[in-house]
N, C-alpha and C positions, 0 to 999 in steps of 0.2 A: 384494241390495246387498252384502251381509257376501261372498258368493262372485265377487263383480266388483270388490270391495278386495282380497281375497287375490289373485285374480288378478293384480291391479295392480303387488301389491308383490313378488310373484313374477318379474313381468317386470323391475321396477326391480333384483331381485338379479341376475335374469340377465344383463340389461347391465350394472350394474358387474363380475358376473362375469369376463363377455366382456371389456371392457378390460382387467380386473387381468389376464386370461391373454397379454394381449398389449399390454404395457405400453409407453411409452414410457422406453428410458433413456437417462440424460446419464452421458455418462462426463467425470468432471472432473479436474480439477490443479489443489492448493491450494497455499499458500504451504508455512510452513516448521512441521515438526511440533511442535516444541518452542516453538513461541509461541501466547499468547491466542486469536487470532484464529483461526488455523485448529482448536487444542481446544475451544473454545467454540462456533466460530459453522459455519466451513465446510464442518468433518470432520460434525457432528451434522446442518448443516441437507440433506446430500447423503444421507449414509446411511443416513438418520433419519425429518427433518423432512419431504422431499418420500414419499414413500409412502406415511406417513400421512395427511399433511393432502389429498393426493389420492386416498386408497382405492386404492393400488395400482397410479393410473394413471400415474403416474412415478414412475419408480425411477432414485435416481440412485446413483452409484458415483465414491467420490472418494478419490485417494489424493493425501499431498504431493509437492512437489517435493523437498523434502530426501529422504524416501521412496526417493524416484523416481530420487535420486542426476544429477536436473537441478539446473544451477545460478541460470535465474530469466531468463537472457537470450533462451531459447531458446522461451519457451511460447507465444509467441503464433505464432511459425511452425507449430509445433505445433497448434495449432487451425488454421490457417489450411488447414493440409494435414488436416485432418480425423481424426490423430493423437486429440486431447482436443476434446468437444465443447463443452467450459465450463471456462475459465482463473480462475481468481484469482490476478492477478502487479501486478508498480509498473509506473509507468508510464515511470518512468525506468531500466528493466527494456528496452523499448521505441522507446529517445528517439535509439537511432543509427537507425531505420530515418527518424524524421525528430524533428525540434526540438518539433513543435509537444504534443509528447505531454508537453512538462515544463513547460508555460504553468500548471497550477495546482498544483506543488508548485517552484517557484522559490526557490533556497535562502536562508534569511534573512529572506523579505519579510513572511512572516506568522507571528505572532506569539502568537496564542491561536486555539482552537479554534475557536470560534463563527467567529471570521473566516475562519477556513480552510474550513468547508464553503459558507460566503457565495462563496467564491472557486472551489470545485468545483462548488456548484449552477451558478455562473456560466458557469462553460467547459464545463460536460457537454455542450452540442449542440455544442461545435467537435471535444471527444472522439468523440461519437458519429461524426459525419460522418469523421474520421480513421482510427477501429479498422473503421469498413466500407471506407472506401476504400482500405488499407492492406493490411489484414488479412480482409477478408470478414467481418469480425464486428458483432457487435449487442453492443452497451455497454449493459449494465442499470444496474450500479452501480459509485459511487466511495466507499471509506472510506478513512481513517486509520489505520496504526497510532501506535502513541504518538510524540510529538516525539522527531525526531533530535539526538542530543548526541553529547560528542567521549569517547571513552575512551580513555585513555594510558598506556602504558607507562613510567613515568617524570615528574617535578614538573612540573607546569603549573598556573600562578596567573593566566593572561589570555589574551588572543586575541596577544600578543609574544612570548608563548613559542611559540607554533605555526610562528614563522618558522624555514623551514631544516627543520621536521619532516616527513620523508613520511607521510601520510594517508592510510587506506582510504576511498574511494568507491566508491559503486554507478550515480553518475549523473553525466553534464557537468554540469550546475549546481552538484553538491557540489564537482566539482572547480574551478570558477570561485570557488568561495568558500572553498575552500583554496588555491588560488596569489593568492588575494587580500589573502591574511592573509600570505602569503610562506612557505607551502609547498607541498610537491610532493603533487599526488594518484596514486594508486595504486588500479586497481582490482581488488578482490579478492572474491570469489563468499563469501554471509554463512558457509558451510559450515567457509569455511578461515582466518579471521580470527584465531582463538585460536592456530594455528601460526605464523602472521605475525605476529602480536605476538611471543612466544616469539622466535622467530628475529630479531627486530628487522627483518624487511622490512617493515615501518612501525610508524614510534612511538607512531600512535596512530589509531583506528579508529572510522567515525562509524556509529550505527545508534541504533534507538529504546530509551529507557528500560528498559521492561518486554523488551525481547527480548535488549538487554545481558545484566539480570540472570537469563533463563531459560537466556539461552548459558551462566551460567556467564563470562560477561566478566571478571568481579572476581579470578578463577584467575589470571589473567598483565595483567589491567590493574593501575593504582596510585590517577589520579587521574580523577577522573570531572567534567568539566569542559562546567556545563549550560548553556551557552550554546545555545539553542534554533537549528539550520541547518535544516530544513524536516519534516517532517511524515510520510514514508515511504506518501506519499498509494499508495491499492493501488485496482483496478477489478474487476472480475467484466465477464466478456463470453464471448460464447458463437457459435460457428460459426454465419457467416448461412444455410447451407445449411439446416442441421438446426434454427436458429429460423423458417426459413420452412416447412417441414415441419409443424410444427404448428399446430394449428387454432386459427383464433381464440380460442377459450377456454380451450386451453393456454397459449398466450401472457396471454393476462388472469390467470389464476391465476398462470404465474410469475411475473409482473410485480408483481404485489401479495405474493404469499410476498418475494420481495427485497427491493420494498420495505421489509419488515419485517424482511427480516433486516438490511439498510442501517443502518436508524434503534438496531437493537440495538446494534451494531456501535461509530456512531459515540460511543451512549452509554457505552460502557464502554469506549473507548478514553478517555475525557473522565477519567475517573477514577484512572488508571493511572501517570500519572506521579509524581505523588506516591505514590505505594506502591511504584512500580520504584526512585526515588533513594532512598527511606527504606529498603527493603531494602539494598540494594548498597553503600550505604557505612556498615552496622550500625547503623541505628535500629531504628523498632518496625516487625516485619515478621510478618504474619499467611498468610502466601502461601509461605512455608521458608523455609529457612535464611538470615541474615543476612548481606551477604560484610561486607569492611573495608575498602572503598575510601575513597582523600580526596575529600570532598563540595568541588570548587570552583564557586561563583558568579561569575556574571559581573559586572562591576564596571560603575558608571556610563558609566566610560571604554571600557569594551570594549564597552558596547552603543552607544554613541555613533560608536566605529569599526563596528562591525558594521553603523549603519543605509548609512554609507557605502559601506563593500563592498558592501551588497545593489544601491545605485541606479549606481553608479560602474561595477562591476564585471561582479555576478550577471545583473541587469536589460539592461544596455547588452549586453551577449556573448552571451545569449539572444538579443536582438534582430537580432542580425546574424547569426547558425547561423539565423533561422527565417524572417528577412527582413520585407521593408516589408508586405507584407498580412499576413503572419502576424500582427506588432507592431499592425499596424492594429486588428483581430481583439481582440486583448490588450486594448488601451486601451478597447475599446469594452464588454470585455465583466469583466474583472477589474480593469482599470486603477482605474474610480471607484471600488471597493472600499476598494480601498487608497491612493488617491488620489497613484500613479503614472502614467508615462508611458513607453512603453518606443519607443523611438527606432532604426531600423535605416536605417542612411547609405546 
């Protein structure tokens, strides 16, 4: 018996052997290296996490797109052509190839976190169904990085001073919600932001909390003005070639590994905001250096305009780039969430 258990576990080495020699690997593209997300979760969970937690039978290999000296607009072609096996980019990264890729990060409409992944659990099968039919890709996961705010170059006390300012965007809905407020959007790849402030080719620049202050934003911003415009909602998706390649139980294992890394993801984005603005405008900051930015809140009155621009503006202009089934789609599936209705004539 003792020589028919060694035997046994002789054979179990030499199959996982066998596979670690001839591994499966994902070659990836993460966001941006200088923020949480990809130091924390995407850089470790590729390099790292997948080799271990599978014995060697995936081995992934991930470098950023800042890295990479890609700008964020370009990656999902990239997988598509078989380029990067496994993307981590926004979806509003995504949203010229069509509208429907910005139905759960719509700028303005959601307001706290919990709601916000109530609104991405919600549209993930319409994602799904679009990053394949689009892009040939398989949608595993959707997170957050921290709420997007407004950083300025110069005094801003409301959403009236943004009239007449040009604004950095990265997506149509930010810029629906800045010619809503009455100014001009401008878009500008997150790389080159700090130069465009600097040079006054826009006054002021929208992206998340925490990634403000790892940029460095507080160097050539002034006023840091937290009126919450949407969520910088990001996906992970991976070439359907190369996910049909693998065996059922690769697929089951990645799909659970994400999961997990999802659910980390979205926890510690949860927590972040408050430690990005309390840094950036010199409070108590445990994470470096302090900047001195002016801490502005949003006032009664400017959230009271802002619910307006979201249904008037954001909502209604969405509806009509993504059209009547799209909308349809919307109401049925994120709409009672938030207890809108998005209408395209």
């Amino acid at each position: 018996m003792k020589k028919l258990t060694t035997a046994l576990g002789a054979l179990a080495l030499s199959a996982t052997a066998a596979v670690a020699d001839n591994p499966v690997v994902l070659n990836a593209v993460g966001t941006w290296s200088s923020l949480t997300n990809y130091q924390k979760h995407e850089e470790p969970f590729f390099n790292t996490h997948l080799a271990e937690a599978s014995d060697g039978a995936i081995i992934g290999k991930i470098q950023s797109q800042s890295g990479l000296g890609l700008k964020g607009f370009e990656i999902m072609r990239l997988v598509k052509n078989g380029v990067f096996d496994f993307a981590f980019g926004l979806p509003g990264y995504v949203a010229a190839e069509n509208a429907i890729f910005e139905g759960a990060d719509l700028s303005t409409l959601t307001q706290d976190i919990e709601t916000q992944r109530a609104v991405s659990d919600a549209y993930f099968a319409t994602l799904e169904t679009a990053f394949a039919d689009i892009y040939n890709a398989k949608l595993l996961m959707l997170y957050p990085f921290p709420s997007q705010t407004l950083w300025c170059n110069g005094e801003v006390n409301g959403i009236a001073d943004l009239a007449g300012k040009k604004i950095r965007v990265y997506s149509t809905t930010l810029g629906d919600f800045v010619e809503g407020v009455g100014g001009t959007s401008v878009t500008v790849a997150f790389s080159e932001v700090i130069p465009a402030l600097e040079k006054g080719v826009v006054d002021c620049a929208i992206t998340g909390t925490m990634s403000a202050y790892t940029a460095n934003w507080n160097q050539v911003a002034t006023h840091a003005f937290t009126l919450r415009v949407g969520w910088g909602l990001a996906f992970g998706a991976m070439n359907m070639d190369k996910w049909n390649s693998l065996s059922a139980e690769q697929q089951g294992f990645l799909t659970s590994e994400i999961a997990t890394l999802n659910d980390a993801m979205w926890a510690e984005t949860a927590t972040e905001d408050e430690i990005a603005i309390s840094c950036i405008t010199g409070g108590a900051c445990d994470v470096g250096e302090p900047g001195n930015m002016v801490l502005v809140e949003p006032s009664a009155e400017d959230l009271a305009l802002r619910d307006q621009i979201a249904t008037d503006v954001v909502l209604a202009r969405w509806a009509e780039r993504c059209g009547a089934e799209c909308a349809a789609n919307w109401n049925e599936t994120v709409g009672p969430i938030l207890g809108l209705t998005a209408a395209a004539e």
